[in-house]
LOTI-307572 format. One line per field, with one value per residue (C-alpha): residue number from 1; z, y, x. Coordinates in pm, 1 decimal. Example, Ala and Ser with C-alpha at 12.3 -4.5 7.8 and 13.67 -1.06 7.14 Angstrom:
BEGIN
num: 1|2
pz: 780.0|714.0
py: -450.0|-106.0
px: 1230.0|1367.0
END
This chain:
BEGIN
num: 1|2|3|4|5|6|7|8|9|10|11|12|13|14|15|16|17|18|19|20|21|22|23|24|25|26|27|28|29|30|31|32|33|34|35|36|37|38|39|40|41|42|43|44|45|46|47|48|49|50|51|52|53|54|55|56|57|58|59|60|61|62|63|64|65|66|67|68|69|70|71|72|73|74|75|76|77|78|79|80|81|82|83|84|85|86|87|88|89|90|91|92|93|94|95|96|97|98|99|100|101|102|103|104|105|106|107|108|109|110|111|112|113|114|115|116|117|118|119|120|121|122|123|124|125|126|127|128|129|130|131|132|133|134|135|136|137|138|139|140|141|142|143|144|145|146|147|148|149|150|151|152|153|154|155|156|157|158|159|160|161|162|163|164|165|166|167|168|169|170|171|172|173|174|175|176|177|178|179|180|181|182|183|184|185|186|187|188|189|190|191|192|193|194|195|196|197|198|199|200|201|202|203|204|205|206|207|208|209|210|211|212|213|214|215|216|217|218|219|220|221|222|223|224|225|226|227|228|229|230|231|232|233|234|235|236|237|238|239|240|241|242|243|244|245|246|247|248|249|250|251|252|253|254|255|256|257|258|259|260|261|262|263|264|265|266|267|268|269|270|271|272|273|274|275|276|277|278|279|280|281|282|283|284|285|286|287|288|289|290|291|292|293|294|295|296|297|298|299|300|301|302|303|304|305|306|307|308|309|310|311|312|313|314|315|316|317|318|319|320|321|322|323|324|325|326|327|328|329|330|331|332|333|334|335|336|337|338|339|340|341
pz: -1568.0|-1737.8|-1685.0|-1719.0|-1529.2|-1378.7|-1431.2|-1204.3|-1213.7|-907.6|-553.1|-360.7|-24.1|107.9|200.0|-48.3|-119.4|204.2|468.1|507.6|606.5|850.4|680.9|593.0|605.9|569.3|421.1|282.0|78.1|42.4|-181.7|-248.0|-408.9|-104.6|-204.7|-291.3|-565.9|-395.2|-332.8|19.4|45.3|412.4|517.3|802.7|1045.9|1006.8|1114.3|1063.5|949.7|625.0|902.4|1020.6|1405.0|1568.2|1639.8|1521.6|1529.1|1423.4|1211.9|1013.6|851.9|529.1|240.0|-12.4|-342.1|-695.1|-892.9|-1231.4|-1102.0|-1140.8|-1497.6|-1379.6|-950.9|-721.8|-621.4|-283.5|-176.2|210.7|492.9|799.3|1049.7|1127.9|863.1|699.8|939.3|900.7|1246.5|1370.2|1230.2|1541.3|1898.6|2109.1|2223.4|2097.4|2282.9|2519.4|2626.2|2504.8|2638.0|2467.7|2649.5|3005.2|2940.4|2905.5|2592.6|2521.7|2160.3|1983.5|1666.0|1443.1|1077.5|806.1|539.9|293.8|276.8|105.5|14.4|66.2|-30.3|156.1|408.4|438.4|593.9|729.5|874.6|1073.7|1279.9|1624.4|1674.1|1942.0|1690.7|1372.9|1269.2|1630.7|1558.8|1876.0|1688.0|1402.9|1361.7|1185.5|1172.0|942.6|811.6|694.5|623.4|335.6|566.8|754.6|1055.3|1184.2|1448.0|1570.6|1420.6|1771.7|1531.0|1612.9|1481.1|1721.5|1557.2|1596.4|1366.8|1101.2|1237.7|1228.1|847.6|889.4|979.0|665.8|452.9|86.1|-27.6|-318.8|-408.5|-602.7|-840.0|-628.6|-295.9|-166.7|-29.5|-124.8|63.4|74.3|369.2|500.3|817.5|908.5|926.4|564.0|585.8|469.4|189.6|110.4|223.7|13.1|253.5|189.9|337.4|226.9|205.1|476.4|709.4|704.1|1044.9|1204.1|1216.5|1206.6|859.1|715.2|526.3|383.0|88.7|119.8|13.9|141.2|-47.0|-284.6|-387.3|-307.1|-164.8|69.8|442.8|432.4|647.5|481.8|273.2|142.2|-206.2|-257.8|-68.3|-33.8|187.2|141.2|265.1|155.6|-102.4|-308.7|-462.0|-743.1|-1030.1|-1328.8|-1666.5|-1974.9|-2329.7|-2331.3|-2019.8|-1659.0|-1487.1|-1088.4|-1046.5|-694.4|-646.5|-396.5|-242.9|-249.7|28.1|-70.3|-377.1|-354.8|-586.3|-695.0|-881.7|-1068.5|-1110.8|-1371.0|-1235.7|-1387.1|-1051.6|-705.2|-683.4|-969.1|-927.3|-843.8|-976.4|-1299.7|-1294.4|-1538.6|-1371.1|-1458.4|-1223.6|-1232.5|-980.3|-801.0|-510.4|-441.2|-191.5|-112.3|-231.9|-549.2|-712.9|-946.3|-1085.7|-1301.8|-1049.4|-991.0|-1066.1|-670.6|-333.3|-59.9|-214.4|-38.9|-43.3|-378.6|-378.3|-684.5|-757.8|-834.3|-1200.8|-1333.9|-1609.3|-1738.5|-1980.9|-1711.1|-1427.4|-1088.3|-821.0|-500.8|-403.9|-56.0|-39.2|296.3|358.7|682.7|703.6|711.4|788.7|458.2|181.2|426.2|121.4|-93.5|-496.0|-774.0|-1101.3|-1397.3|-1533.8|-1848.6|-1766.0|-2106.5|-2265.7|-1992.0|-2034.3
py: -1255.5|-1566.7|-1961.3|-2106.1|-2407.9|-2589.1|-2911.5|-3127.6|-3256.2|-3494.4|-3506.9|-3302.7|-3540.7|-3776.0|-4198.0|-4310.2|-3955.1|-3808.7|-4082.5|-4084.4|-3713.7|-3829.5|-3673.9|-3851.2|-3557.4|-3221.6|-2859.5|-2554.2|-2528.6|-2187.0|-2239.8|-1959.3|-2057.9|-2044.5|-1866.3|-2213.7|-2250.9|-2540.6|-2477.8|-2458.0|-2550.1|-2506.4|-2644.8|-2623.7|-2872.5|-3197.0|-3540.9|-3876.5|-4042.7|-3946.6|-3828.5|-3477.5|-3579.4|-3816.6|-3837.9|-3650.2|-3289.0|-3014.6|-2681.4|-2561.3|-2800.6|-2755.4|-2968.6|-2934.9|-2975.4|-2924.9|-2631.5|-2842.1|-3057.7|-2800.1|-2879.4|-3268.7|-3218.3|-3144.0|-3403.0|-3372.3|-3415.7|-3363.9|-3182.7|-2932.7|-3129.8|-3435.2|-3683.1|-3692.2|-3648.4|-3308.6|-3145.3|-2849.7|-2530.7|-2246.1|-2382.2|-2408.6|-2662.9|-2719.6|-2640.8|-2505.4|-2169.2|-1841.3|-1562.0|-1154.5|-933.4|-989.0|-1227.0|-1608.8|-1732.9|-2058.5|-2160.6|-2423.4|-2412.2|-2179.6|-2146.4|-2045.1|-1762.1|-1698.3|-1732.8|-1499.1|-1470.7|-1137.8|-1194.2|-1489.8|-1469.6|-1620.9|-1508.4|-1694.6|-1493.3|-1729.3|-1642.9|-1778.6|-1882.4|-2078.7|-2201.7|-2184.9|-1809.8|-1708.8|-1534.3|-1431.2|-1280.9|-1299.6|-1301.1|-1357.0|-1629.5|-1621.2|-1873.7|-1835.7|-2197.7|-2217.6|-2334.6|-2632.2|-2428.3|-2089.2|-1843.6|-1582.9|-1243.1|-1089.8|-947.9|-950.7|-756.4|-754.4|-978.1|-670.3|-443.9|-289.5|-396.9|-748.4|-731.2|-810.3|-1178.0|-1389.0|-1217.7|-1240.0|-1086.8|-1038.7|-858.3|-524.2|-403.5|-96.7|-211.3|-252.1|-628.6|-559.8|-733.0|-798.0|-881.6|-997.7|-1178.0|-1554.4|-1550.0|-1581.4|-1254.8|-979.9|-760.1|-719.4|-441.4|-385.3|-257.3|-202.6|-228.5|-156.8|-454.1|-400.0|-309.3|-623.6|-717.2|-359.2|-238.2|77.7|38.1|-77.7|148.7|167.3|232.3|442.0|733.8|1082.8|1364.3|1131.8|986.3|683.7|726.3|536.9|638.1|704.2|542.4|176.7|119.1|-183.8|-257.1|-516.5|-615.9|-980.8|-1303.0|-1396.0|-1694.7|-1766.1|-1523.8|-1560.9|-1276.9|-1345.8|-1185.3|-1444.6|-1442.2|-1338.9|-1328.2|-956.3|-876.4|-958.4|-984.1|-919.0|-1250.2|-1258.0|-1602.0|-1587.2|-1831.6|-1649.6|-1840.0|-1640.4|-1816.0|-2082.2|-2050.7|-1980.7|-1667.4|-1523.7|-1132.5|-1013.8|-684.1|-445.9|-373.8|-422.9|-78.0|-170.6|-163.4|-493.5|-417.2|-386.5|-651.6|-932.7|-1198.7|-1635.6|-1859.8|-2173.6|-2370.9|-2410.9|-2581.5|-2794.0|-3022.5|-3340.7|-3608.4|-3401.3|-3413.1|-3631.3|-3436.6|-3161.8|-2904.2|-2866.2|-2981.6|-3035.3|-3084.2|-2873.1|-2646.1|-2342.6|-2267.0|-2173.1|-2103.0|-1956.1|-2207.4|-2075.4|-2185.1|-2030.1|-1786.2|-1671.6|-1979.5|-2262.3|-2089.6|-2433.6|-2329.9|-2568.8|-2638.4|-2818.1|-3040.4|-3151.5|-3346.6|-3235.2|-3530.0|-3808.6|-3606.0|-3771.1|-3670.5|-3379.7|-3301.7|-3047.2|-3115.3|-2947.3|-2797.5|-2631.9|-2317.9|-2110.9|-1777.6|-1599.6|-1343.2|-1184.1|-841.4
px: -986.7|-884.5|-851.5|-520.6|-553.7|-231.2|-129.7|-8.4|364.8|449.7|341.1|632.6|575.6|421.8|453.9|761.5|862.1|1016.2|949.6|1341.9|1323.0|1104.3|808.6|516.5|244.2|336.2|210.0|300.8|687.4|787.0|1104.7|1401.0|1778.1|2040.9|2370.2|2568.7|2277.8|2083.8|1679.7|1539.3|1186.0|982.9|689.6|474.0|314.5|502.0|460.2|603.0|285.9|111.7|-218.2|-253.5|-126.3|89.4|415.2|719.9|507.0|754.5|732.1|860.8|1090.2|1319.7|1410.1|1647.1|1623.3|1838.4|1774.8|1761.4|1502.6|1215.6|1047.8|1026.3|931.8|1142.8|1434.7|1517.2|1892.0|1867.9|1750.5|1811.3|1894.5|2158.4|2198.9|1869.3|1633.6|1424.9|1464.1|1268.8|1430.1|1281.6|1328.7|1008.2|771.7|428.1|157.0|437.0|534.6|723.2|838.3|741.2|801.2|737.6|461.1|449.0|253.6|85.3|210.3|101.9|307.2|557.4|456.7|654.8|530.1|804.9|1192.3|1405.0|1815.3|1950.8|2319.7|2493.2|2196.9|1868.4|1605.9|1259.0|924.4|715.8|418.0|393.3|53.9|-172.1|-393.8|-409.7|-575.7|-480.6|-138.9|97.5|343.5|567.4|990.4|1284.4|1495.6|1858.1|2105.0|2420.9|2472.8|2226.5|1960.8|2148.3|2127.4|1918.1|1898.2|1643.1|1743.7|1544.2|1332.4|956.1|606.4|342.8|57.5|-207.5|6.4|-141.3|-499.4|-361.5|-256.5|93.6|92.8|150.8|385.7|537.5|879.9|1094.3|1424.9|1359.0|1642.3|1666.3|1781.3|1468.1|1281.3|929.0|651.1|258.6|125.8|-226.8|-358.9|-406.0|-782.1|-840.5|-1085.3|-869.0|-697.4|-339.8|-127.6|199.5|531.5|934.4|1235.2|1608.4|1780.4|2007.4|1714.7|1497.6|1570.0|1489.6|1091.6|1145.8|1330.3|987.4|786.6|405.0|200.6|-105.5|-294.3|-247.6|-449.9|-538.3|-191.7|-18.1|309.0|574.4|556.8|165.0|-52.4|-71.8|-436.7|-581.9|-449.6|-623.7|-993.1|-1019.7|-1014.4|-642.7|-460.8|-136.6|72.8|358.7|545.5|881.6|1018.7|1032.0|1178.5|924.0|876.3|984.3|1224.7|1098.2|751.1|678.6|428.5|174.2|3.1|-270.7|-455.3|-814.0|-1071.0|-1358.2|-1358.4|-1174.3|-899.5|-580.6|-506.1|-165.6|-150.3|84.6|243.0|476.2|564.7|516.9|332.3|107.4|-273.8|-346.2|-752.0|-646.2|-354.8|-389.2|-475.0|-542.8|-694.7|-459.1|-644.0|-989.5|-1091.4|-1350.2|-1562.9|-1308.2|-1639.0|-1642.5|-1256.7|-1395.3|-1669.3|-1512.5|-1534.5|-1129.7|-794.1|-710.9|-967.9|-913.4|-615.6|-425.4|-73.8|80.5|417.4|644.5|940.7|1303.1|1373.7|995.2|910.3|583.1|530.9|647.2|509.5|574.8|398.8|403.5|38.5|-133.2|-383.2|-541.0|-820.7|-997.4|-1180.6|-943.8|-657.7|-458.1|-431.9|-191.0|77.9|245.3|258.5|379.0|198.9|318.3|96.3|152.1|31.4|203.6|84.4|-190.4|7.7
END
């Protein structure tokens, strides 16, 4: 393991960033290129002050942004939504109720994990949670509109699947036909569990398929096993651009030790114990950012931007101060992670 610590390019939102969104404190920013070529970044809990709370609570919401703004911070050019105004993109009311099944079920809020493009479609997992930690279930939502507008797919994972393992969820296009995904749960105690799914399947469950061990070898359709032990929180998986050809990147946000780690894989079956791997951020106590311990206070999130390669690795990055409630915003920072292979 190596340091290669980020640095930091621009705060992403925040008062005098995206207050005519209608967002002044917001988390999170998953961000994939819709088919027209713009970049669709969603966030989480939202609200129209900079404080966690208030008025205007929705998640997840989506910004857009152009594609050549990356090596500067992101510029945003508009919203989902009317006008400018960042609506709600999955329709439910917090601390309402939902319907699986034949139950009713108390949910507080719908976060987003990752966003893909799978030909002129996009696709959004969310987990449906009462709580935050206390998932319901998770879904797909698509948009064939490059974001402006999404619908539920009917898709939906039970949120004890897998012993609770498939809840927050990364993806990325193979170049075999396959969406590759690693997966962990929302309680920031757990490994990572690495699934497939042919392209064309991603909105049927059945389609899905495991890695484990059977008689000692990993294969596809075994029972799925821990590839990585851990306390994960939230994962992004891309290919980028290299020196020599193409890397498979994984950023994960890693709670037991508060940090921020990028794995260089040959693959998404690679063996993530031997990986090369930097740690491009580390968190700290919020009364000691100024004391050398860290680059950023209370960090999670982490999220690949389109437009990266191994050298100018931007990775969106959230900061929220539990005490105050503000700083409650996502930023971006540039890491050169070269050269691990």
């Amino acid at each position: 393991m190596t340091e290669r610590l980020a640095t930091k390019i621009a705060d992403l939102t925040g008062p005098g960033i995206t207050d005519r969104f209608g967002i002044g404190g917001t988390d999170l920013g998953a961000t994939a290129t819709a088919p027209d070529g713009h970049l669709v970044s969603v966030f989480g809990d939202t609200f129209r002050g900079p404080h966690v709370g208030g008025p205007g609570w929705r998640s997840p919401v989506a910004l857009f942004a152009d594609a050549a703004s990356v090596p500067t911070g992101l510029r945003w050019t508009g919203a989902s939504g009317r006008g400018e105004h960042a609506r709600q993109l999955v329709r439910y009311l917090h601390h309402g109720w939902r319907r699986s099944g034949l139950r009713l079920h108390r949910v507080t809020t719908v976060l987003p994990t990752d966003v893909i493009t799978v030909g002129r479609d996009m696709f959004l997992h969310v987990m449906v949670c009462r709580e935050l930690g206390n998932v319901r279930w998770t879904e797909l939502h698509r948009s064939r509109d490059g974001c402006r507008t999404w619908r539920p797919t009917g898709t939906r994972w039970p949120a004890d699947l897998h012993d609770g393992l498939f809840q927050m969820l990364t993806w990325e296009r193979g170049t075999d036909g396959y969406v590759y995904a690693f997966t962990t749960g929302f309680q920031r105690e757990h490994g990572l569990l690495l699934h497939r799914v042919p392209e064309g399947g991603l909105t049927d469950p059945a389609a899905w398929q495991t890695w484990g061990i059977a008689d000692d070898r990993w294969g596809w359709g075994n029972a799925p096993t821990i590839v990585l032990p851990g306390r994960f929180g939230e994962l992004s998986l891309r290919r980028v651009p290299a020196d020599e050809g193409e890397r498979w990147v994984l950023v994960a946000f890693d709670a037991g030790q508060y940090r921020m780690d990028v794995r260089i894989l040959h693959g998404p079956t690679a063996d993530l114990h031997r990986a090369p791997m930097a740690t491009v951020l580390r968190g700290c106590h919020w009364d000691h950012e100024d004391h050398g311990c860290g680059h950023v206070a209370q960090l999670y999130g982490g999220y690949v931007l389109p437009g990266s390669t191994e050298r100018e690795l931007h990775l969106v990055v959230s900061q929220w101060n539990t005490a105050s409630g503000w700083p409650y915003r996502a930023m971006q920072f540039r890491a050169d992670v070269s050269g691990l292979v």
